[in-house]
C-alpha positions in Angstrom: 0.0 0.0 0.0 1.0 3.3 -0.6 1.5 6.1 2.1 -1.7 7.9 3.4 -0.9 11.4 3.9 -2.3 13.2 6.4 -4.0 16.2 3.5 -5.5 12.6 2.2 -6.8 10.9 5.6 -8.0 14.9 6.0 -10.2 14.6 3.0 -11.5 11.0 3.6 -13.0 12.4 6.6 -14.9 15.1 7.2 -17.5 13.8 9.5 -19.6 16.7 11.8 -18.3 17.6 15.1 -19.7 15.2 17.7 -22.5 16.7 20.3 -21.5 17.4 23.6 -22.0 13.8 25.3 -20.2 12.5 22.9 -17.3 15.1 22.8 -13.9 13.2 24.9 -11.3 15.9 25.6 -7.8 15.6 26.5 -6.8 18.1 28.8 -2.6 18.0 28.7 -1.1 19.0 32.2 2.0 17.4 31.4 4.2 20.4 29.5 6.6 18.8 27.7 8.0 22.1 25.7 7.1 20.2 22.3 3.8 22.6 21.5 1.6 25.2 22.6 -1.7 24.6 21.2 -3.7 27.1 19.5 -3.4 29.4 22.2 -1.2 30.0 25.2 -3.7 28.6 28.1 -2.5 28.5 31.4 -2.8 26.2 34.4 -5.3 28.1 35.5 -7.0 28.2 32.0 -7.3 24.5 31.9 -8.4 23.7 35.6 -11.0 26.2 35.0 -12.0 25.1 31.3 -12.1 21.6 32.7 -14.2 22.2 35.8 -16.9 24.2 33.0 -16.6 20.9 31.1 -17.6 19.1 34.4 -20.7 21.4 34.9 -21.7 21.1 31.0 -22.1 16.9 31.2 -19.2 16.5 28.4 -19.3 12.6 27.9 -15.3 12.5 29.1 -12.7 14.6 30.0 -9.4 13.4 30.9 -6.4 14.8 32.4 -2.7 13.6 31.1 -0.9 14.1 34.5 3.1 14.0 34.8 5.4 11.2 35.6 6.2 12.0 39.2 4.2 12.1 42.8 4.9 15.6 44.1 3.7 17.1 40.3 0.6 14.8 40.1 0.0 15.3 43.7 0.3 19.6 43.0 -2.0 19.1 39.5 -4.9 16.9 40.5 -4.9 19.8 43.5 -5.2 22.7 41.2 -8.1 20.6 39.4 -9.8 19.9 42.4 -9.5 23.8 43.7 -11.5 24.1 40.7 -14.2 22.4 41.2 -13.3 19.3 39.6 -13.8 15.7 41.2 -12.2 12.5 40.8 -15.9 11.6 40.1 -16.1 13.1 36.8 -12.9 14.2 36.0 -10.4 11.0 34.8 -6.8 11.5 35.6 -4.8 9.4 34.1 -0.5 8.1 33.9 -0.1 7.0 30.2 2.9 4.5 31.9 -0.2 2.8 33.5 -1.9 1.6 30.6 0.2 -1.0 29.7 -1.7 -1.7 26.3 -0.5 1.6 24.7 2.7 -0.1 23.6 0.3 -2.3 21.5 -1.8 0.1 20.0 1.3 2.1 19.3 2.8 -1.2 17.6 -0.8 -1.2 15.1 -0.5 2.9 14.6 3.5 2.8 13.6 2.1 -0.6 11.2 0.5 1.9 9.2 1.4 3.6 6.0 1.1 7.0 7.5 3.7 9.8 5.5 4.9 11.1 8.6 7.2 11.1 11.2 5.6 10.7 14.5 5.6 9.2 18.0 3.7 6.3 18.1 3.0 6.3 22.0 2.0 9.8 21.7 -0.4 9.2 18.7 -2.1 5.9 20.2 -2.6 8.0 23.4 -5.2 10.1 21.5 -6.6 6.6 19.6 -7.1 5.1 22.8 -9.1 7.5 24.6 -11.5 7.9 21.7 -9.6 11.9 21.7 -12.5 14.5 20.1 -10.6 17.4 21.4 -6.8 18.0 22.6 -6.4 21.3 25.2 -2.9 22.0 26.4 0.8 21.5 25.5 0.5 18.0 22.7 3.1 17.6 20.1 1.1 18.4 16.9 2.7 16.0 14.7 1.7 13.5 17.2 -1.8 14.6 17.0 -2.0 14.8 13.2 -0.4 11.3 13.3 -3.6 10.2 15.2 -6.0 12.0 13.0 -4.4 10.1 9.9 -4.5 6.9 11.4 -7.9 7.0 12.6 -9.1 8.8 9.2 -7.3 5.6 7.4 -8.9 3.1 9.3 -12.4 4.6 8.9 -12.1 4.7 5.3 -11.1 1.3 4.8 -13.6 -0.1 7.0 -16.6 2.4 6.0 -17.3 3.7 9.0 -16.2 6.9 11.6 -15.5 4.3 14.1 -12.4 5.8 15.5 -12.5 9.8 16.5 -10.5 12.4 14.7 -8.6 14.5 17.4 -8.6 18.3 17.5 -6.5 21.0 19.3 -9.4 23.4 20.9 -9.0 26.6 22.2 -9.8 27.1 25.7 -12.9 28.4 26.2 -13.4 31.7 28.1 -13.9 31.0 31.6 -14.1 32.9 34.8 -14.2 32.9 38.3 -17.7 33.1 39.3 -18.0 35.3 42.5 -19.7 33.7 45.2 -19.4 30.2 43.6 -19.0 27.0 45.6 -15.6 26.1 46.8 -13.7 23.0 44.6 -13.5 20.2 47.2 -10.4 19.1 49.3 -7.5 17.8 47.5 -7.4 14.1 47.4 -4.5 12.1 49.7 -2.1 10.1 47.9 -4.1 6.6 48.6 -6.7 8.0 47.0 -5.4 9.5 44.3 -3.5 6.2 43.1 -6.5 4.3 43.7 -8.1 6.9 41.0 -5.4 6.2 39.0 -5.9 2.6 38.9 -9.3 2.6 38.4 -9.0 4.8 35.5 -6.0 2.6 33.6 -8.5 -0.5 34.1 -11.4 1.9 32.3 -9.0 2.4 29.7 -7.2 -1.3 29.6 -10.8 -2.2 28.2 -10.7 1.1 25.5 -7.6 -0.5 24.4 -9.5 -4.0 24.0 -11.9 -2.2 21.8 -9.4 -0.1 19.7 -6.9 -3.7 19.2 -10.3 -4.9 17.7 -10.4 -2.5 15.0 -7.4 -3.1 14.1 -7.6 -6.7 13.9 -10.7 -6.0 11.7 -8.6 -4.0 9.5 -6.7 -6.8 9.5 -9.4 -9.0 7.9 -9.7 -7.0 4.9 -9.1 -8.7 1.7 -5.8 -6.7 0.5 -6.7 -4.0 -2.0 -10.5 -4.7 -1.8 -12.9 -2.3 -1.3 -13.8 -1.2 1.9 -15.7 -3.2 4.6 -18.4 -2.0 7.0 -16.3 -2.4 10.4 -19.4 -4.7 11.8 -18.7 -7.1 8.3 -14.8 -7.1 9.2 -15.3 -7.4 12.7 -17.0 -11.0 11.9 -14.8 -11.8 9.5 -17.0 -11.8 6.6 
């Protein structure tokens, strides 16, 4: 097969934006001086845009936290002081998810024209990513929109989500407004932690199926509705 670029995979899918329950955001708290997004949002900016999210019913936001304790502890805090919960709010360690190595293993299988992490880019396939806030590498990100825009068009169907970097939206502190809850303790926060990279073992489950129903396709043929390939017809 030849390479898909991402101008191509861009063209083969231009499906609506998803309504709000459907809408998974990525909310990067883990700088790693790579990108900036479309705008220059804060800290501050995100805890608050998330904790509006939280209030709005968004059907998943998620929170990319960094590798060690006393930054995840001083994070999850900020979210918290908020107005975020551990309730609605999913904070997750991509080291967790041990699956990711998998899905990253299918992604770099691809015939993207790119250059790209493959951790990176499966992160955003396996949560099911419709929107990206915060610091993400962008090549990563239009990695993940190829990859899912390929598979959908050879199976015939918008079964994985195309990510997109969103601007912040306009928040502000709400005088009089009820006080974000107590920060969680350590025990708690890890047992969060491990609840969520069980909740997103099982994503990984679904997005390896995909794949192997990509696999299933007869080579060159025409595409296949995903639930055809997914039997095996």
């Amino acid at each position: 097969m030849n390479g898909v670029s991402a101008a191509e995979c861009e063209r083969l899918s231009q499906d609506p934006l998803p309504s709000r329950h459907q809408r998974r955001i990525l909310i990067s708290a883990d700088p790693d001086g790579t990108s900036t997004g479309p705008d220059d949002a804060g800290p501050a900016d995100l805890q608050r845009a998330a904790a509006r999210w939280q209030r709005q019913y968004v059907g998943g936001v998620y929170v990319r936290v960094p590798g060690d304790a006393a930054r995840q502890n001083a994070t999850v805090a900020g979210f918290t002081a908020a107005g975020c919960t551990l309730q609605a709010i999913h904070f997750y360690r991509p080291a967790d998810v041990s699956a990711l190595s998998l899905l990253a293993g299918r992604i770099d299988a691809l015939p993207l024209d790119a250059e790209f992490d493959p951790f990176r880019a499966a992160e955003l396939v396996l949560l099911g990513a419709t929107d990206v806030v915060g610091p993400y590498p962008q090549r990563d990100m239009d990695a993940a929109r190829s990859a899912a825009a390929y598979v959908n068009s050879r199976l015939g169907e918008g079964v994985l989500a195309l990510p997109l970097l969103t601007r912040v939206p306009g928040t502000t502190v709400t005088a009089g407004g009820p006080e974000g809850p107590a920060a969680p303790g350590r025990a708690a926060l890890e047992d969060h932690f491990a609840d969520t990279a069980r909740a997103l073992a099982a994503e990984a489950e679904s997005r390896l199926e995909v794949f192997d129903a990509l696999d299933r396709l007869p080579g060159g043929g025409d595409a296949l509705p995903f639930s055809a390939a997914l039997a095996g017809e």
